[in-house]
C-alpha positions in Angstrom: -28.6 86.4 52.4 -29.2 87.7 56.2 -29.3 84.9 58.7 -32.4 83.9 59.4 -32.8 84.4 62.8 -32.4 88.5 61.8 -35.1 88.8 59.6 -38.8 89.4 61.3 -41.7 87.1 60.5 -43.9 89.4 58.0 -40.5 89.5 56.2 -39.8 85.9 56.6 -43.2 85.4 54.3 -42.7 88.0 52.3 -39.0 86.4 51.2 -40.9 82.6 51.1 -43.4 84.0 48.7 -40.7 85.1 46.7 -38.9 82.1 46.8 -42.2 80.3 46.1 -42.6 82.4 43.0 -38.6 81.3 41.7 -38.7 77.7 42.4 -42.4 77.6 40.8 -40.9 79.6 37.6 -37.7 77.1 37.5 -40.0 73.9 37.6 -42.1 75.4 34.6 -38.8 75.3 32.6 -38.3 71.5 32.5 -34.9 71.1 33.0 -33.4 68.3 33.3 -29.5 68.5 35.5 -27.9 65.6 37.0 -25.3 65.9 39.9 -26.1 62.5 41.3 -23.1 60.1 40.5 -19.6 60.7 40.3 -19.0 59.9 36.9 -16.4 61.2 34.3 -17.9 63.9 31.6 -17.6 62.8 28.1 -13.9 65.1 27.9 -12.5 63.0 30.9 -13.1 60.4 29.2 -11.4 61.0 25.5 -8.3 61.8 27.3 -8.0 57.7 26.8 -9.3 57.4 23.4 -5.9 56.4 22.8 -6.7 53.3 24.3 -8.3 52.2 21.3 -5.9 50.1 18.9 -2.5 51.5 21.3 -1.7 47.2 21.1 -1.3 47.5 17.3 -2.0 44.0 16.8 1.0 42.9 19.3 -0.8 41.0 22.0 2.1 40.0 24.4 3.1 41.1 27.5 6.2 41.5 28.6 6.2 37.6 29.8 5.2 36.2 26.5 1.9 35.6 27.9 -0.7 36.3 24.6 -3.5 37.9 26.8 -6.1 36.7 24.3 -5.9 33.4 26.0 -6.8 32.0 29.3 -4.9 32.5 31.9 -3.0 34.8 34.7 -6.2 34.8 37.3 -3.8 37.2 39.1 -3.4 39.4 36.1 -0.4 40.1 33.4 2.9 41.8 35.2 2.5 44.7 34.0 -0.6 45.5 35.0 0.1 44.3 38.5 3.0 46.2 38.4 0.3 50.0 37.6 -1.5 48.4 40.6 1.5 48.6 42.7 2.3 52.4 41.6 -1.1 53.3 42.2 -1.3 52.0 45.8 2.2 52.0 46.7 2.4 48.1 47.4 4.4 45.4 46.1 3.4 44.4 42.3 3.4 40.7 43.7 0.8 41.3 45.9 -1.6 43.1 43.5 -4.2 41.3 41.8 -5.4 43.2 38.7 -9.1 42.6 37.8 -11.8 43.4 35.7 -13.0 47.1 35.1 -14.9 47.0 39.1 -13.7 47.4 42.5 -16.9 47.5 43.8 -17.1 43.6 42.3 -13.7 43.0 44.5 -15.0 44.4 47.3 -17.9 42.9 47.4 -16.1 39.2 46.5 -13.7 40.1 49.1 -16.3 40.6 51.6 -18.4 37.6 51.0 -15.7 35.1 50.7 -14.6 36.1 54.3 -18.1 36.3 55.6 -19.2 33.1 53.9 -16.2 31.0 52.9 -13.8 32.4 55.7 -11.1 35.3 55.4 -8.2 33.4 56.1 -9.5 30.0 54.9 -11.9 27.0 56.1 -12.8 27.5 59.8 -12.3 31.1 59.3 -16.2 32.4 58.4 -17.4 35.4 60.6 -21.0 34.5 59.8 -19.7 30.6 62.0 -18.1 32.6 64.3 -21.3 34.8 65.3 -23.2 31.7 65.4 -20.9 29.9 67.7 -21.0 33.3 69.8 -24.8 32.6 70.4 -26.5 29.1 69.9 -30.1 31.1 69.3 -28.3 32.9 66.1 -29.1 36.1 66.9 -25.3 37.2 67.3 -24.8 39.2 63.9 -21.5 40.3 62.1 -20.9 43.7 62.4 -19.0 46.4 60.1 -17.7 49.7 61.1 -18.9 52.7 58.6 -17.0 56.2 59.2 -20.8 58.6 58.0 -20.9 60.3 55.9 -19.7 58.0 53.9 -19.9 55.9 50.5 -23.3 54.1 49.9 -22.4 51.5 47.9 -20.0 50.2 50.8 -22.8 50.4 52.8 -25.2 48.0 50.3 -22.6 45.9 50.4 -23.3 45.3 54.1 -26.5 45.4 53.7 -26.6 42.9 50.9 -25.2 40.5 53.1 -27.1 41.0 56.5 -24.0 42.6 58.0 -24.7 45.1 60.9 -23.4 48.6 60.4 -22.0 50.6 63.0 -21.7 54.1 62.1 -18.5 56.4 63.2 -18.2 60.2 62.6 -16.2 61.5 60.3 -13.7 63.8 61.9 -10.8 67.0 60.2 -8.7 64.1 60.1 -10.5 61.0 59.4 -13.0 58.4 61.2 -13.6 59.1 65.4 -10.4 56.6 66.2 -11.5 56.6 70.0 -14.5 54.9 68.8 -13.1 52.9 66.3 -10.7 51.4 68.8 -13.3 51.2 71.4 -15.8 49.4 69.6 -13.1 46.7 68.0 -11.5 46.3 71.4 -15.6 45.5 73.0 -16.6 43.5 70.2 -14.8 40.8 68.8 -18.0 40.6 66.0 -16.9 43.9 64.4 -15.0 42.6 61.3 -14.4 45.0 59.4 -14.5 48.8 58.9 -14.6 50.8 55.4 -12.1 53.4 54.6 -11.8 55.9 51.9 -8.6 57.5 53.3 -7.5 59.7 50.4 -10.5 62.5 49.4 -13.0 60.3 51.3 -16.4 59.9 49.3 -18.3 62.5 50.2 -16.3 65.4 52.4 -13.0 64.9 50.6 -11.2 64.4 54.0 -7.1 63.0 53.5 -6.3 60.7 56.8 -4.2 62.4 58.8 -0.7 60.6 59.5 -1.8 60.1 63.1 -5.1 58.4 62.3 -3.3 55.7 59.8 -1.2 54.6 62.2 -3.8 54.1 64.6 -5.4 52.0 62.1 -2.3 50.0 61.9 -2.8 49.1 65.2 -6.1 48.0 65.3 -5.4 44.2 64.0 -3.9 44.1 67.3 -7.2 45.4 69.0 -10.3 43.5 67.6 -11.8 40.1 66.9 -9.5 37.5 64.7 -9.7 38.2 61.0 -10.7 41.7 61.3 -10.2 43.6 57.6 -9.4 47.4 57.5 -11.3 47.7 53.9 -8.7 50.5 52.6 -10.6 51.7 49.3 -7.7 54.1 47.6 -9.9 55.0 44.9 -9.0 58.6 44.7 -5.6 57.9 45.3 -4.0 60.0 42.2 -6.8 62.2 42.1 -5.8 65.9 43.4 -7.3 69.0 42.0 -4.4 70.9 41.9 -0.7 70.3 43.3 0.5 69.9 45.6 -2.5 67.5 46.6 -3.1 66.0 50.4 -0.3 63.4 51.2 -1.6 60.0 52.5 0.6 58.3 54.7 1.3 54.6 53.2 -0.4 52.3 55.8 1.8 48.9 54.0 4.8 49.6 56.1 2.9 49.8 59.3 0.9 47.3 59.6 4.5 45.4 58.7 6.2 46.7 61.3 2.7 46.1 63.9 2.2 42.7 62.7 -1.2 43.3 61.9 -0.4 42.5 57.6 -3.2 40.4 57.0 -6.1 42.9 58.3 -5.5 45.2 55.5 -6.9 44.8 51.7 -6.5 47.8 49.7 -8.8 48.8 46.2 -8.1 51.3 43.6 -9.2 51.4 40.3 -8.7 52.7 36.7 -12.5 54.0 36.7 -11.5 57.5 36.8 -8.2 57.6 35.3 -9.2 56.3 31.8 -12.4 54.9 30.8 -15.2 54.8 33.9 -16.6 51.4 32.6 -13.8 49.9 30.7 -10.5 50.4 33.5 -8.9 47.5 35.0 -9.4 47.4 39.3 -7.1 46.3 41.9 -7.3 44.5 45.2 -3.8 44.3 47.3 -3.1 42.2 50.3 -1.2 40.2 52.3 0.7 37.0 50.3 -1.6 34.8 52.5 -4.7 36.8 51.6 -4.0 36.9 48.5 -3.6 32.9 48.2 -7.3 32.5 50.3 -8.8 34.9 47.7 -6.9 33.5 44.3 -8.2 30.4 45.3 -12.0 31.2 46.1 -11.9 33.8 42.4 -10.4 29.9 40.7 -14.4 28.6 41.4 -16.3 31.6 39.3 -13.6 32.8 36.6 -10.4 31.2 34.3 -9.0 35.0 34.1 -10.2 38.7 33.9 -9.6 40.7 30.9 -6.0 40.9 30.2 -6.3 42.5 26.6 -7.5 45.7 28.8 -5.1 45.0 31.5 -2.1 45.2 28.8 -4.3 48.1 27.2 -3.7 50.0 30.3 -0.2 49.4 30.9 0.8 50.4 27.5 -0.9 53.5 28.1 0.3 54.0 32.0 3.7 52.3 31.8 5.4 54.0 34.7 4.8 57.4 37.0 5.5 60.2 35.2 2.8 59.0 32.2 0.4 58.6 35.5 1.1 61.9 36.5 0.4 63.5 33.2 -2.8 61.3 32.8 -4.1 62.6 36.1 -3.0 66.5 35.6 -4.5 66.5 32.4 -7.7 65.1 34.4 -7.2 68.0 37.2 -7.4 71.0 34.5 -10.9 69.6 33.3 -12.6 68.5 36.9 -11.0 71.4 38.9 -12.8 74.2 37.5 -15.6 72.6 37.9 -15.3 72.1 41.7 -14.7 76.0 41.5 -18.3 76.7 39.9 -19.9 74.4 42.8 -17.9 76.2 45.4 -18.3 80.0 44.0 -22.1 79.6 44.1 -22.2 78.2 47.5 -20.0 80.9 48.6 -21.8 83.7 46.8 -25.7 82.9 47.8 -25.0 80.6 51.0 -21.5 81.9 52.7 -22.4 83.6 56.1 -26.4 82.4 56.0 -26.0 79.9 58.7 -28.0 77.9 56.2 -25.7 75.6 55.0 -21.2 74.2 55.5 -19.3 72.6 53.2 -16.7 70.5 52.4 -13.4 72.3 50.3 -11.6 69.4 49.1 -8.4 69.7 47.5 -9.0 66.4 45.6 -11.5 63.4 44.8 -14.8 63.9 43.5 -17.5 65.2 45.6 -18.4 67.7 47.6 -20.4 67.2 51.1 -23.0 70.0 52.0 -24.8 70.1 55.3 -28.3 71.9 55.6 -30.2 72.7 58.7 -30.8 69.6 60.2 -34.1 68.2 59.1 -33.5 70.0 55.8 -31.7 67.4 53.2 -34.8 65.3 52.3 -36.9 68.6 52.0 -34.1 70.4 49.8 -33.2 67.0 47.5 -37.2 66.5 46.9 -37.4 71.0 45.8 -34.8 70.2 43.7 -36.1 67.2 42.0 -39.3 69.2 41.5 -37.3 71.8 39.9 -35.6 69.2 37.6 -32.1 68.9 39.4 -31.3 65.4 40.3 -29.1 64.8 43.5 -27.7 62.2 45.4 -30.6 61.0 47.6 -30.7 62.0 50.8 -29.4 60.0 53.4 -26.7 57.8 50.9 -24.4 58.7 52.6 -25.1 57.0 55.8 -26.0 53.3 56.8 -29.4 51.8 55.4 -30.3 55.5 54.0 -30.4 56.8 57.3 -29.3 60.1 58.4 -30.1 60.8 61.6 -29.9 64.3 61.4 -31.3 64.2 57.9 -28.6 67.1 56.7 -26.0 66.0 54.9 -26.3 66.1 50.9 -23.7 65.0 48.6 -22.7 67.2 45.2 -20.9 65.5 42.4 -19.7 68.2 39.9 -17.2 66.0 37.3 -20.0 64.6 34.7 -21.9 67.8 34.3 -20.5 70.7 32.2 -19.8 74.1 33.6 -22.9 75.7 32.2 -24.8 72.9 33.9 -23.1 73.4 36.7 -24.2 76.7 37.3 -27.7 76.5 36.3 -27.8 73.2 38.4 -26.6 75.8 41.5 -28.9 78.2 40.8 -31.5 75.7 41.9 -29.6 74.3 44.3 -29.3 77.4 46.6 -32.4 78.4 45.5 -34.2 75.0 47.7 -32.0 75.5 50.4 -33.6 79.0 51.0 -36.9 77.8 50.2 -36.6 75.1 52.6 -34.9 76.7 55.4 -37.5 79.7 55.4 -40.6 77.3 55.1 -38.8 75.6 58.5 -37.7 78.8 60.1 -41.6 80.1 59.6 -43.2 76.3 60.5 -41.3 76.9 63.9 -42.5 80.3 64.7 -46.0 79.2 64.0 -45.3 75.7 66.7 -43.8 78.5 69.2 -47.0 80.4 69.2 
């Protein structure tokens, strides 16, 4: 397609009343495509099938623990020790959970807001009211946009300020980062996806994670770098990006206890029946065992040991997660042929090629998103909504749309692009002719 700017205004209606005519035609069809949610298709997830019945009626792990029972709020060893592979930390200072991170995140955050990071006398919500008698001194949390939404809720959920920070090549704006944690000793916190960041599939550079190592040093006391690996194993092809590992560096920078790292099973095995992880310091970890004693005796270690029989070291890791690259990679390659094909060269739209992870980040014309998400819903493709992927729903440039490709099946993938491209013209002519009719 020719950029806009090159085609006259009798043209310009001439294509929108063709375009018109399509997306009319493709709303009569009633279909019904879904690339909202990054979610494993159905042939993700029987790669793990062997899950079911792998104990064979032998129940103990490899401490004699029966995992039927009550017990190990920390989790079994071996499933500690999976956590450690996947984030590269210490199996001692892994706690292995239920099947959520989000749930660990989310405990995490409210038991340092709340109850206090590093125990009593350690709240941020005391701190920001001893910062300003009159209460009005809030919390804040650092949010590198676009970026994930559910991080954001999180926030949201508990009356946390967000402070967003663009997304660089390389990773979050550090001058900013370090500039608004060295200003405000409120900012807490900051979320991080550092490997294949939800949406644009950005790796940290080296550079950027050792800035973050550094920024304990810089901010407020019990500031958190929120370090959610979840796509930590998860490349498209090899080799995949290389994440530097921040755990040495904050060792050697003394900052330990600012960092808590996530990762989870959800896309390795099942999507609602994995074990998560959250890794910390030893005197994190002790804060947050003991506020986790107060609401549950232990998580599910039947799965836990379910998962380590499965995953026992690397190599069976590897082979899970290449087996898992053949099915979601092609699929990434359907998303990306179309956008190439019908938008490469239009000026209408850039995206994101990401070399792992699960998402793909498209920017429109600014003022475009909303317009484009509602065509396609009309047309019966369901995206993420606009303006997830930044604080409270707000994009302020209202461009940024977020693809997932893995749960949808290559057929569906193209038909789901067909409409896709096709409201991206649609709305970019309708603007392109709305503006020549303001100009006159």
């Amino acid at each position: 397609m020719k950029r806009l700017e090159a085609i006259g205004t009798e043209a310009l209606r001439t294509l929108e009343a063709r375009l018109s005519d399509e997306h009319a035609a493709l709303s009569r069809k009633g279909l019904h495509l879904d690339l909202t949610r990054g979610k494993p298709g159905t042939d993700q997830l029987e790669l793990s099938n062997v899950l079911d019945g792998i104990l064979q009626g032998d129940y103990r792990a490899e401490d004699g623990t029966d995992v039927r029972n009550y017990g190990n709020l920390l989790g079994i060893p071996e499933a500690r020790r999976l956590g450690g592979l996947i984030m590269d930390i210490e199996p001692e200072l892994v706690l292995a959970g239920g099947n959520s991170s989000l749930l660990l995140m989310y405990l995490y955050v409210e038991t340092a807001h709340l109850f206090g990071a590093a125990g009593p006398d350690s709240s941020w919500r005391d701190e920001a009211e001893s910062a300003d008698e009159r209460a009005q001194a809030r919390v804040k949390f650092l949010c590198p946009v676009p970026g994930y939404d559910r991080h954001f809720t999180i926030c949201e959920s508990l009356g946390i300020e967000m402070i967003a920070v663009p997304m660089l090549e390389t990773g979050p704006d550090m001058d900013k980062v370090e500039a608004c944690v060295r200003s405000d000793p409120l900012v807490k916190g900051i979320w991080c996806v550092p490997k294949y960041s939800n949406p644009t599939g950005i790796t940290y550079s080296a550079e950027v994670v050792a800035r973050f190592a550094q920024l304990g040093n810089m901010a407020g006391p019990h500031f958190r770098i929120m370090w959610d690996n979840a796509y930590a194993v998860h490349d498209l092809a090899s080799p995949g990006d290389e994440l530097a590992n921040i755990v040495p560096l904050v060792r050697k920078a003394g900052t330990e206890d600012s960092l808590v790292i996530f990762a989870s099973t959800s896309k390795i095995t099942y999507a609602g029946g994995g074990v998560a992880y959250l890794a910390t310091s030893a005197a994190n970890l002790q804060v947050f065992e003991r506020r986790l004693s107060a609401m549950i005796v232990s998580f599910d270690k039947v799965n836990q040991l379910r998962h380590a029989r499965l995953l026992p070291d690397m190599d069976a890791l590897h082979r899970q997660m290449r087996r898992q690259s053949e099915l979601v990679h092609p699929r990434f390659e359907h998303v990306l042929s179309a956008l190439e094909r019908e938008l490469g060269g239009s000026g209408l739209a850039e995206w994101t090629r990401p070399h792992g992870g699960y998402f793909i980040s498209v920017d429109v014309i600014p003022g475009l998103a909303r317009e484009t998400v509602a065509l396609a819903g009309k047309s019966g493709l369901e995206l993420t909504p606009a303006g997830s992927t930044y604080p409270l729903g707000h994009d302020p440039q209202d461009q940024n749309i977020r693809i997932a490709p893995t749960f949808a099946t290559p057929d569906e993938i193209d038909r789901a692009m067909d409409v896709f491209v096709l409201c991206v013209k649609l709305a970019a002519v309708r603007q392109r002719l709305a503006k020549g009719q303001d100009a006159r």
